[in-house]
C-alpha positions as CSV (number, residue, x, y, z in Angstrom):
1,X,-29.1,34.1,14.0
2,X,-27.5,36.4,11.2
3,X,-28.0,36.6,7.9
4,X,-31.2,38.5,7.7
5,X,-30.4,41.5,5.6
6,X,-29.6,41.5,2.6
7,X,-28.4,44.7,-0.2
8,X,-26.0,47.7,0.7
9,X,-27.8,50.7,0.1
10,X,-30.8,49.6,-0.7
11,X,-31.2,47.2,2.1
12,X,-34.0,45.0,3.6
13,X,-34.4,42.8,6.9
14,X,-36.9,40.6,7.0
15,X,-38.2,39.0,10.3
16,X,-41.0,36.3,11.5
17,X,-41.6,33.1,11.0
18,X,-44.0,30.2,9.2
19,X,-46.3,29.4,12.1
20,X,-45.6,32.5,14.7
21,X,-48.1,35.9,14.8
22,X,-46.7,37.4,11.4
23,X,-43.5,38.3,8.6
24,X,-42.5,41.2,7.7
25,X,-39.9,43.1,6.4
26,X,-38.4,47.1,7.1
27,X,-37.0,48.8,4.0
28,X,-34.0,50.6,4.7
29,X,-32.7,53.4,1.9
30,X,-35.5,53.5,-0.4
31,X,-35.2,57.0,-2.4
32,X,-38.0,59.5,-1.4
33,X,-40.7,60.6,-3.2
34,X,-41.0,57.1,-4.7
35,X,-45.3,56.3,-5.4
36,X,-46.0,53.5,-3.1
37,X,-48.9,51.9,-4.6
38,X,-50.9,49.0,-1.7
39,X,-52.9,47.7,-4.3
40,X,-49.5,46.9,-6.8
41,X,-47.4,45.4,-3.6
42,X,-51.0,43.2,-2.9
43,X,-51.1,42.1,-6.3
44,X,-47.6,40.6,-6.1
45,X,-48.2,39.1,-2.9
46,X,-51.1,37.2,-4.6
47,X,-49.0,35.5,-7.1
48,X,-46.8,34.4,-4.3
49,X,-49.3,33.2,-1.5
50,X,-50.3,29.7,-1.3
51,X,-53.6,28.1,-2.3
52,X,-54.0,29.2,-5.9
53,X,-54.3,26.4,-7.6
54,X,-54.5,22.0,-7.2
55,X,-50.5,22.0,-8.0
56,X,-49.5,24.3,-5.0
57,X,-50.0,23.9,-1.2
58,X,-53.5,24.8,0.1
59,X,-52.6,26.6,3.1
60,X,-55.1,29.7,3.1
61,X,-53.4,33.1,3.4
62,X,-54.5,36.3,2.2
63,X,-50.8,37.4,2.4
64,X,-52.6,40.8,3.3
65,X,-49.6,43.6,3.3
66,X,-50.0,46.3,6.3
67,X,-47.1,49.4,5.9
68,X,-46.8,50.3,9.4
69,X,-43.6,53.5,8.4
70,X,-41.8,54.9,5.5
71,X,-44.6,56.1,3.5
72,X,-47.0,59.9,3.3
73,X,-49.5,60.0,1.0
74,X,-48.7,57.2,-1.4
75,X,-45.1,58.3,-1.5
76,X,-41.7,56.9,0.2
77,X,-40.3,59.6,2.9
78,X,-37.3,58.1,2.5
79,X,-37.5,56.9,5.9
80,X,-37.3,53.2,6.9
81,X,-40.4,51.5,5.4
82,X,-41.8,48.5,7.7
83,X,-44.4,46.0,5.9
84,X,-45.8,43.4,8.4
85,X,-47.9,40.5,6.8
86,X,-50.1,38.1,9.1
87,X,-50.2,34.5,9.5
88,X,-53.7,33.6,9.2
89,X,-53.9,29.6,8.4
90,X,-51.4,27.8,10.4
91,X,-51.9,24.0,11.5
92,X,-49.5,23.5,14.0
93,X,-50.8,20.4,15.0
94,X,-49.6,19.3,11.5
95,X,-45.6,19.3,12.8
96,X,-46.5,17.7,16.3
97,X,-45.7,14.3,14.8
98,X,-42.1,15.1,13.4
99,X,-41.0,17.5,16.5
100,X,-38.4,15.2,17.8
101,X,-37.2,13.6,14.1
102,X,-35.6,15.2,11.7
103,X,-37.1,14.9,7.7
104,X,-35.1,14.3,5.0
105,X,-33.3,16.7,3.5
106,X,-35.2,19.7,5.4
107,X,-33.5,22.4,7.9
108,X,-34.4,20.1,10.8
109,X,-30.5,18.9,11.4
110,X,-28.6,21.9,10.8
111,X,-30.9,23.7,12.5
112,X,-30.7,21.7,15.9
113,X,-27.5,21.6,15.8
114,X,-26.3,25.1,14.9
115,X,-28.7,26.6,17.4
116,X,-29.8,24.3,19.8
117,X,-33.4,24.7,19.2
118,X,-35.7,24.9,16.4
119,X,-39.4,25.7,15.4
120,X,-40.9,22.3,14.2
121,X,-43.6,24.1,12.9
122,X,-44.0,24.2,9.6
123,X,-39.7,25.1,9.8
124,X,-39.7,28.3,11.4
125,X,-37.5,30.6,10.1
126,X,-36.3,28.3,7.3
127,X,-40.1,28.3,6.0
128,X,-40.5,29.5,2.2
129,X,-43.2,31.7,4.1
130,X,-40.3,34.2,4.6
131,X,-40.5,34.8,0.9
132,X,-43.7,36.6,0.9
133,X,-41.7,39.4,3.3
134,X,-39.1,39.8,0.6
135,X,-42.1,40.0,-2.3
136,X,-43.7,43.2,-0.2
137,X,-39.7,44.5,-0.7
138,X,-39.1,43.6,-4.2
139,X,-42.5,45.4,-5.4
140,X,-41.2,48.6,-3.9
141,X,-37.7,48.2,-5.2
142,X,-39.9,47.9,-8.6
143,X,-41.6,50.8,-8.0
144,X,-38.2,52.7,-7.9
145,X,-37.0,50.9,-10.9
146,X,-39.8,51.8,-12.9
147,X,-38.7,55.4,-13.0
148,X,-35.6,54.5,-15.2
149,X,-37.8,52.1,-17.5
150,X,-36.0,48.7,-15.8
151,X,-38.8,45.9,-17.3
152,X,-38.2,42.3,-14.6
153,X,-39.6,39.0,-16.0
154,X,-39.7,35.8,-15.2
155,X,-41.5,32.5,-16.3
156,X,-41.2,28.7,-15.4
157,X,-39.4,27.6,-18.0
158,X,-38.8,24.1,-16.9
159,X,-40.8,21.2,-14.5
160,X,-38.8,18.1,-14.6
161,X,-37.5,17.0,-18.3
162,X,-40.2,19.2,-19.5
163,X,-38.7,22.5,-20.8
164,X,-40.3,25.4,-22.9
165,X,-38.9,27.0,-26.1
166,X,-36.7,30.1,-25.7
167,X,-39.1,33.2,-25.9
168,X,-38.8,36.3,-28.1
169,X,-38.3,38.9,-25.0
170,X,-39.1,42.1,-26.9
171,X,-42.8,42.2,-25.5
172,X,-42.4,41.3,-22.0
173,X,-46.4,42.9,-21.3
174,X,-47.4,40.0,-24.0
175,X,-45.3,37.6,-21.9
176,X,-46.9,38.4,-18.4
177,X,-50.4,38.1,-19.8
178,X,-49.3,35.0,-21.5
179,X,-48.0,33.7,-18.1
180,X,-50.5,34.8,-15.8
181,X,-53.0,33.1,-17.7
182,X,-52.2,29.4,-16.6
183,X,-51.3,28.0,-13.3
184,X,-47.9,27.3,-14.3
185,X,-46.8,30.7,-14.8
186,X,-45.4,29.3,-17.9
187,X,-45.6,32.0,-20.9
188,X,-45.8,29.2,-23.2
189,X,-49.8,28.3,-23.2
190,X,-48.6,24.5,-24.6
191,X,-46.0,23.7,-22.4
192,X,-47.9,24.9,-19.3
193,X,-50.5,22.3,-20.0
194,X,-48.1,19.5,-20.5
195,X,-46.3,21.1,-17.0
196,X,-49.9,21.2,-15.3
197,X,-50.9,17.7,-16.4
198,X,-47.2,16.5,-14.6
199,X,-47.6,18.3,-11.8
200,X,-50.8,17.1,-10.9
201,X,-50.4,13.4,-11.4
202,X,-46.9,14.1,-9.2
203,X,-49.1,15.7,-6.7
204,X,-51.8,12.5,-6.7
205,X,-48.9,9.8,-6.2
206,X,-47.7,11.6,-3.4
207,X,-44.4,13.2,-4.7
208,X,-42.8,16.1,-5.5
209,X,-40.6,17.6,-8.9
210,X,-38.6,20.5,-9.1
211,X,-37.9,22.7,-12.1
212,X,-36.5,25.6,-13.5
213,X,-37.6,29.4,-13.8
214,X,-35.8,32.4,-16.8
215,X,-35.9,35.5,-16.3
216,X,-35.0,38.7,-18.2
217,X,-34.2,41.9,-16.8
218,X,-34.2,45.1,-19.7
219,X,-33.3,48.7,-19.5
220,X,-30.4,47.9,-17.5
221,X,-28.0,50.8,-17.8
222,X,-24.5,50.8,-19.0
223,X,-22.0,50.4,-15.4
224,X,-23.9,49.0,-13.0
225,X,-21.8,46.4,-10.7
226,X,-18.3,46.3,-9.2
227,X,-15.3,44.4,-11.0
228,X,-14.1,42.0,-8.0
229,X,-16.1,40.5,-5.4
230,X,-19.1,42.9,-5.9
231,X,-19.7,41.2,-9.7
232,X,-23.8,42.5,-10.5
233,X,-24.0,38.5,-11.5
234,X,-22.4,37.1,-8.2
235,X,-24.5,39.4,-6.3
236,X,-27.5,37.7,-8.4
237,X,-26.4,34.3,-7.6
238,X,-26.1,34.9,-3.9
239,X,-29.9,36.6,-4.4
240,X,-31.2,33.6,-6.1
241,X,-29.8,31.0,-4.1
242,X,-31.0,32.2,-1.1
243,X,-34.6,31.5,-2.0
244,X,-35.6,28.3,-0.5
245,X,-34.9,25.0,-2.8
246,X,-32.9,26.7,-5.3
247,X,-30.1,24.2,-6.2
248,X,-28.5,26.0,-8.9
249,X,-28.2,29.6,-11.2
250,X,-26.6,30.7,-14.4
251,X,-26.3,33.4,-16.3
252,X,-26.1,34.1,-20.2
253,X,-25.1,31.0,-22.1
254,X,-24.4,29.4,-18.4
255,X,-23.5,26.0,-18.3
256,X,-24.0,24.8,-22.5
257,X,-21.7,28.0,-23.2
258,X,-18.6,26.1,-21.8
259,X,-18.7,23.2,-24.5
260,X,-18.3,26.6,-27.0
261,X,-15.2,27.7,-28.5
262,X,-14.1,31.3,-28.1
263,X,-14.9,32.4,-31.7
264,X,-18.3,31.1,-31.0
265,X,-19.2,32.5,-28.1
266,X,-17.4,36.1,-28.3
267,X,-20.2,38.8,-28.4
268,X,-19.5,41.1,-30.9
269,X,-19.8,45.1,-30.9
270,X,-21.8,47.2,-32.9
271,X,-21.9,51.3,-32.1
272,X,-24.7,52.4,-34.2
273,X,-24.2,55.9,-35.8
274,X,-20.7,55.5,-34.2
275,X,-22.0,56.8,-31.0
276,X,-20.6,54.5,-28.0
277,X,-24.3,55.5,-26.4
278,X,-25.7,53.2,-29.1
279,X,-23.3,50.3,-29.0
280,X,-24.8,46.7,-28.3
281,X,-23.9,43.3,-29.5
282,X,-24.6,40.9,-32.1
283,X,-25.4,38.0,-29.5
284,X,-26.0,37.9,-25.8
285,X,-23.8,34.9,-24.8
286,X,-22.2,37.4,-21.9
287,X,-26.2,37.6,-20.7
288,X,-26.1,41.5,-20.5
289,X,-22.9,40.8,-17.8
290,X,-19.3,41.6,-18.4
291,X,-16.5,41.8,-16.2
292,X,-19.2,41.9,-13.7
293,X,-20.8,44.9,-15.1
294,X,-23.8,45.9,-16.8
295,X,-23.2,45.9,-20.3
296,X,-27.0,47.8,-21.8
297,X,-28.1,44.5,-23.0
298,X,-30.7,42.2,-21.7
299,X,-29.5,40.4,-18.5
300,X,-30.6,36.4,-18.7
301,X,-30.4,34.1,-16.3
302,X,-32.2,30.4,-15.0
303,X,-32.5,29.6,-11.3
304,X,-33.0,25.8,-10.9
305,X,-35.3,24.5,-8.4
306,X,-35.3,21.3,-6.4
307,X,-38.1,18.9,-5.4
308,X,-39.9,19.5,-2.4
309,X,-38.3,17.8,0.5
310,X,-41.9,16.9,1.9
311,X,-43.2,13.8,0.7
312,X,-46.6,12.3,1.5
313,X,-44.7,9.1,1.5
314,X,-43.1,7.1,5.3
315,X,-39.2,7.9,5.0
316,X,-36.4,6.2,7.3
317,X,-34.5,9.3,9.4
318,X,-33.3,9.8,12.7
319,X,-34.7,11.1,15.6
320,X,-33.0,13.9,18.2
321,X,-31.5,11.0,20.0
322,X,-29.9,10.0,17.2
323,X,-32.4,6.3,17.1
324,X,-34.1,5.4,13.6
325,X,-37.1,6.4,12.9
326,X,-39.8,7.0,10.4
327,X,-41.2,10.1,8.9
328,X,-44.7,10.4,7.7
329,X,-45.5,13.1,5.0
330,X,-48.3,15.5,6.4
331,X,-50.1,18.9,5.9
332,X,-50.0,20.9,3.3
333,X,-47.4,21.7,1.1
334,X,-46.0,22.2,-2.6
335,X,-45.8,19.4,-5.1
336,X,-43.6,21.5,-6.9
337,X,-42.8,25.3,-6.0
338,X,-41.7,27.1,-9.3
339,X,-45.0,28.6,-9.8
340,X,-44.8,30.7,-6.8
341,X,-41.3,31.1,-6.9
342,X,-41.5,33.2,-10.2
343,X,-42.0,36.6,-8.4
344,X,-39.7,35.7,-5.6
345,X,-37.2,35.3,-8.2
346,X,-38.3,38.9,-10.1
347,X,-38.3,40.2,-6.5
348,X,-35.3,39.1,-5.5
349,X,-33.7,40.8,-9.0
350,X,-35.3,43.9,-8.6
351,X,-33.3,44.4,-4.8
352,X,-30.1,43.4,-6.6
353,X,-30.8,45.8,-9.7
354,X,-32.0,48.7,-7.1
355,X,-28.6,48.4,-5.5
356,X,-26.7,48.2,-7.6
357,X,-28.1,51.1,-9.3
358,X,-27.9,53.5,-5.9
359,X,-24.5,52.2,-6.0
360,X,-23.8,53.3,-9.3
361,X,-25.6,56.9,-8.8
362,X,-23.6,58.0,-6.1
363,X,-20.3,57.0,-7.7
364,X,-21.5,59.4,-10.6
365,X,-22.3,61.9,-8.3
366,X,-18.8,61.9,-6.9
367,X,-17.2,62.2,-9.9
368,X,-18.7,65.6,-10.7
């Protein structure tokens, strides 16, 4: 199986999956001299890990993070770092009915027939479990953005036809208080309720919803991404849609910015003081993005989630023979994921923005 890496010089691998001994992941080209702080990498893990609330899956994990290389004394060596997180509440014996069918619109298929084999339980490798590996990575690619002042934050913005008002960004420490303070991970208090209230009674008839999370990413600087295939948005897509049940991403004005006209949607320049350090724009429309380059504004974007494919409702399938069959909607699992997904989604930024900036400093460096 490729496909497991992901970033140039800031890359990761991640390994393991849902139901074996343990995930992990092994940092490759993290800076040195980087603070490496347990309890911060924990405390991401924790917004991620299931069994937080009635509206996610109640699988018990303590997600507990154990950094095996890569780091002396709190900081990076600059060495690979390896992070290894156990499996501690599997049910197997939850999969045993659906190991020779294959449930609707899961991995089950493609699986079986790319590779000739699969892990029934709980989907092996194609388990959202292997998120939690690329959490660990994306709050040490934090830690290194942090240095230049690079602020990450996301919110569920959407469940269903619900959707939140657009937020004023300039606080984004008022935001994550405002979001951690519900199980929605909504920033906006009212809409969380309504998005909590749906969720639930979803949950109770034995269905699933999907939704939608924005994110903001500030402090960018000025140059970072490649103008061709390398665009800093594509290589955000790509990130985004690799996390499990994503179904669609867009940046800036993103979809409703194609029914503008040009003279609408142009962003204009301003250089402050006449200094092209202090130029910006009048609107964001270009979502901090242009030409595939970091422009110094606020880079925007919305990831689009799907339902759950796990139903605790009898569906019609097939079985690995290719006979009908039924299958019956066990275990434990999401009624809808966005709530967990939000620091996947920040995590998954932060390795793109990390990059991408490594990238950018060593074509600076070359040019002196």
């Amino acid at each position: 199986m490729a496909g497991n890496s992901f970033g140039d010089l800031f890359r990761i691998s991640t390994f393991g999956e849902s139901h074996g001994k343990a995930i992990g992941v092994i940092i490759d080209g993290c800076p040195s001299n980087i603070t490496i702080d347990e309890e911060f990498i924990q405390s991401e893990l924790d917004k991620r890990k299931p069994g937080q609330s009635r509206i996610t899956t109640q699988r018990k994990e303590s997600d507990t993070a154990q950094i095996l290389s890569g780091v002396f004394e709190g900081k990076s060596t600059g060495t690979p770092i390896a992070i290894v997180i156990p499996n501690e509440d599997q049910r197997s014996k939850d999969y045993t009915h659906i190991k020779d069918i294959f449930r609707p619109s899961h991995a089950d298929f493609t699986y079986q027939m790319k590779y000739g084999i699969r892990d029934y339980r709980g989907g092996g490798r194609s388990s959202a479990r292997e998120t939690a590996a690329r959490v660990a990575a994306g709050a040490v690619a934090k830690s290194f953005l942090q240095q230049f002042g690079i602020e990450i934050f996301a919110h569920v913005s959407g469940v269903g036809t619900i959707e939140a008002p657009n937020l004023d960004t300039k606080d984004l420490k008022a935001l994550l208080e405002l979001r951690e303070s519900n199980i929605a991970r909504c920033a906006d208090p009212a809409t969380a309720n309504e998005m909590v209230a749906f969720i639930d009674s979803v949950r109770k008839a034995g269905d699933t919803v999907g939704g939608r999370i924005s994110a903001v990413i500030r402090h960018v600087p000025v140059g970072l991404g490649e103008p061709v295939f390398d665009k800093l948005h594509a290589d955000l897509a790509k990130a985004m849609m690799s996390i499990n049940a994503v179904h669609g991403f867009e940046y800036g004005s993103g979809f409703a910015g194609s029914e503008l006209r040009g003279s609408e949607h142009n962003d204009i320049f301003v250089a402050d003081d006449h200094d092209l350090n202090q130029v910006h724009t009048h609107t964001n429309f270009s979502g901090g993005i242009q030409g595939g380059i970091s422009n110094g504004m606020d880079i925007t974007f919305k990831v689009a989630f799907k339902p759950v494919a796990t139903i605790m409702r009898d569906q019609e399938t097939v079985d690995i023979h290719g006979n009908p069959a039924i299958a019956s909607g066990k275990g434990r699992h999401d009624p809808c994921v966005v709530s967990r997904a939000v620091i996947i989604v920040e995590a998954m930024a932060a390795l793109v923005i990390a990059d991408h900036l490594l990238k950018h400093q060593s074509y600076k460096h070359a040019a002196r």
